[in-house]
C-alpha positions as CSV (number, residue, x, y, z in Angstrom):
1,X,-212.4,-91.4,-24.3
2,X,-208.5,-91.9,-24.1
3,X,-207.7,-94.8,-21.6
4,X,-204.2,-93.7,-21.0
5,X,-205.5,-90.2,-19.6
6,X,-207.9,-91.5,-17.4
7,X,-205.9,-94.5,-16.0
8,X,-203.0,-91.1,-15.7
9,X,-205.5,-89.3,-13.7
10,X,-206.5,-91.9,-11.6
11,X,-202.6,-92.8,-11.1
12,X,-202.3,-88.7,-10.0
13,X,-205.6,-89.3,-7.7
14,X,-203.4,-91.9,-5.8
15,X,-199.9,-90.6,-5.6
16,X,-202.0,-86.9,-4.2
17,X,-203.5,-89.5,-1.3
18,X,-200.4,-90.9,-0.4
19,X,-198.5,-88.4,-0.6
20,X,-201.3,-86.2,2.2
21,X,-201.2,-89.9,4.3
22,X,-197.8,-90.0,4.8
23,X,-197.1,-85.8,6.0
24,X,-200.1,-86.9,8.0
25,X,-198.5,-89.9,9.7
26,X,-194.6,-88.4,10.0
27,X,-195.1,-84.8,10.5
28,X,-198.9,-84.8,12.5
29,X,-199.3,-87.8,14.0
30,X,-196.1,-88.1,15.8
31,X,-196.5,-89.3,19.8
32,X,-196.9,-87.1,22.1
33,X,-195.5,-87.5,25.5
34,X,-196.4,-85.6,29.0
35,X,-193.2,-85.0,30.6
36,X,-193.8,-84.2,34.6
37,X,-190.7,-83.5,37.5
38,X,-191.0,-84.3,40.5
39,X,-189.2,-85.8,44.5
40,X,-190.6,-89.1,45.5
41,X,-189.4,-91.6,47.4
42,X,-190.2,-95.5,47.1
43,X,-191.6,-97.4,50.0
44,X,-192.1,-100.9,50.6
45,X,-192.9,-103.3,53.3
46,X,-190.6,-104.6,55.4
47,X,-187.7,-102.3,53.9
48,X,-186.2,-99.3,54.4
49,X,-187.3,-96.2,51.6
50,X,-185.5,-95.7,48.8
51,X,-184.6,-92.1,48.2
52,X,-185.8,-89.1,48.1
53,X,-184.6,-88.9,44.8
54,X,-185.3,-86.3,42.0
55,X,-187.8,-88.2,39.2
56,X,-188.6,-87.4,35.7
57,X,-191.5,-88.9,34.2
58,X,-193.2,-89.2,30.6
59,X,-196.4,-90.3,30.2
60,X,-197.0,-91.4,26.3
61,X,-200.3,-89.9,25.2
62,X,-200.4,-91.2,22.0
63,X,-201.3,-91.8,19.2
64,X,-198.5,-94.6,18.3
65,X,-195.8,-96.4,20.5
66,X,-192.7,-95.2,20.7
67,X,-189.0,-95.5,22.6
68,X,-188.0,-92.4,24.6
69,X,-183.6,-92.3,25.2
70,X,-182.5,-89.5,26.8
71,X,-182.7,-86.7,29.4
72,X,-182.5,-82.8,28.5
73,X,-182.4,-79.9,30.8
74,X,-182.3,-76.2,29.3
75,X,-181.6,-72.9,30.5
76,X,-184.9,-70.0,30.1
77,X,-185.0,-68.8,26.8
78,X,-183.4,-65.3,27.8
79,X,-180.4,-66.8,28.8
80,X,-180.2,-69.3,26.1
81,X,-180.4,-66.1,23.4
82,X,-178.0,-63.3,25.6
83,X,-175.7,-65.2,27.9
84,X,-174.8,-67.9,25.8
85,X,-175.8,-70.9,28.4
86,X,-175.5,-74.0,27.1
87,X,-178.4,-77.2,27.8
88,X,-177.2,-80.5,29.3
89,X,-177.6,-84.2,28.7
90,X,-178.4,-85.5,31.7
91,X,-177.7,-89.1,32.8
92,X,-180.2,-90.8,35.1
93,X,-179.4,-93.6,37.6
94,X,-179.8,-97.0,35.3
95,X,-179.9,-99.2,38.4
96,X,-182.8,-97.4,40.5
97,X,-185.3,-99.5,41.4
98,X,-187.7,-96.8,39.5
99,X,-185.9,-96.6,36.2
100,X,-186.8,-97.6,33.1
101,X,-184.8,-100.0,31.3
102,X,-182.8,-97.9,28.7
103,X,-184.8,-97.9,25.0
104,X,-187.6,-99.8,26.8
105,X,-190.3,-99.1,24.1
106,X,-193.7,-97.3,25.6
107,X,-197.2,-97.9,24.5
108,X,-199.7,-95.8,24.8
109,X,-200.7,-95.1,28.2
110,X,-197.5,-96.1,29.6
111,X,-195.1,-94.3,31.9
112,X,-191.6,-94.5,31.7
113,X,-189.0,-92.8,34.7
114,X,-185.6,-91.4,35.2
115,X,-184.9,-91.1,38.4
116,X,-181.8,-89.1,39.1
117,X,-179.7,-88.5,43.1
118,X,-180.5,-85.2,44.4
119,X,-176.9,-84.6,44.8
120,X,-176.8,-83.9,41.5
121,X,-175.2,-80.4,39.8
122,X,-178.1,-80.2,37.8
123,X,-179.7,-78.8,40.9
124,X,-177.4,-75.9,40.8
125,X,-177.0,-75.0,37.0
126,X,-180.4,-72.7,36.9
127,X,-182.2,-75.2,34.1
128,X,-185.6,-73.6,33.5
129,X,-186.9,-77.1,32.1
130,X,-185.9,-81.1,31.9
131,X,-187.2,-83.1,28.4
132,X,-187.1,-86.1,26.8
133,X,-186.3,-87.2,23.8
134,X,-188.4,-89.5,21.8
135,X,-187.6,-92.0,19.2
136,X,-188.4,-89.4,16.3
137,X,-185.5,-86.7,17.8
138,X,-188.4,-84.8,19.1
139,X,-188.0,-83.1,22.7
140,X,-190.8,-83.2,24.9
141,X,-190.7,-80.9,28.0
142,X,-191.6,-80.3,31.2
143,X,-193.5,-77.2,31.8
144,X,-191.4,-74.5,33.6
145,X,-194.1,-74.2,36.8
146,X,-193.7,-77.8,37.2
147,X,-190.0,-78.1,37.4
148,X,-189.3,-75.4,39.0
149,X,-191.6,-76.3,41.3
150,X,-189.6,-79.7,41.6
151,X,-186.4,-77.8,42.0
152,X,-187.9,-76.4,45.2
153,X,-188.7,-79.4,46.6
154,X,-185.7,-80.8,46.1
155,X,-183.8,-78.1,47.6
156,X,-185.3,-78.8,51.1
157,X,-183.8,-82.2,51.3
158,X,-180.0,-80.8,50.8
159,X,-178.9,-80.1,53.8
160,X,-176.6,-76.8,52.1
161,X,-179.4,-75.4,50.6
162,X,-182.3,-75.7,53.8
């Protein structure tokens, strides 16, 4: 038996693992994040509410930790295609009692929160969803019955739009 060729095939055998390990830990196993919208206001003891204010949460499901940055919001997929709209970076309120710190990093399990003023022209623009974007560049949205749902509520509390 010829050494060389078996220590060559096992040196193939290795390089075929590692290769399948790491598309298995950059392309699958990225985090995943639950991204919901919603109004909420903060109440404490003793002190007047905070808000309502418009919130965007995501909830990181796992598998790994991971930093989430910023705020998307996208028109419907229709008007993205035929009318041209454009989506928006959206910059939350850093100094909300709610917020996150910006590129806090969020294990699994945690919740991080961009709370934004409901005077906001976002409100007005006809976004069909609000995402975030992970450490990776990877957008995670908001499901389109939950932020338009959102929208709604938020559009009672403006006094134009009642």
């Amino acid at each position: 038996m010829d050494w060389s060729l078996a220590i060559s095939f096992v040196a193939l055998l290795i390089s075929i693992f590692v290769s399948g390990w790491t598309v298995y830990r950059d392309v699958i196993q990225k985090p995943r994040f639950r991204v919901t919208a919603s109004v909420k206001s903060i109440v404490q003891p003793h002190h007047d509410p905070i808000g309502p204010d418009f919130w965007v949460q995501a909830l990181n499901m796992g598998p790994l930790p991971n930093r989430v940055g910023v705020v998307f919001a996208r028109p419907s997929w229709f008007n993205r295609k035929f009318r041209k709209a454009q989506s928006a970076f959206i910059t939350h309120d850093f100094d909300h009692l709610g917020s996150t710190a910006k590129g806090q990093r969020v294990e699994v399990g945690d919740t991080v929160s961009f709370v934004f003023p409901l005077h906001g022209d976002f409100l007005f623009r006809n976004f069909a969803q609000m995402g975030v974007v992970d450490g990776y560049g990877r957008v995670h949205w908001c499901s389109r019955k939950n932020f338009k749902a959102a929208i709604a509520d938020a559009k009672k509390y403006l006094p134009d739009t009642a």
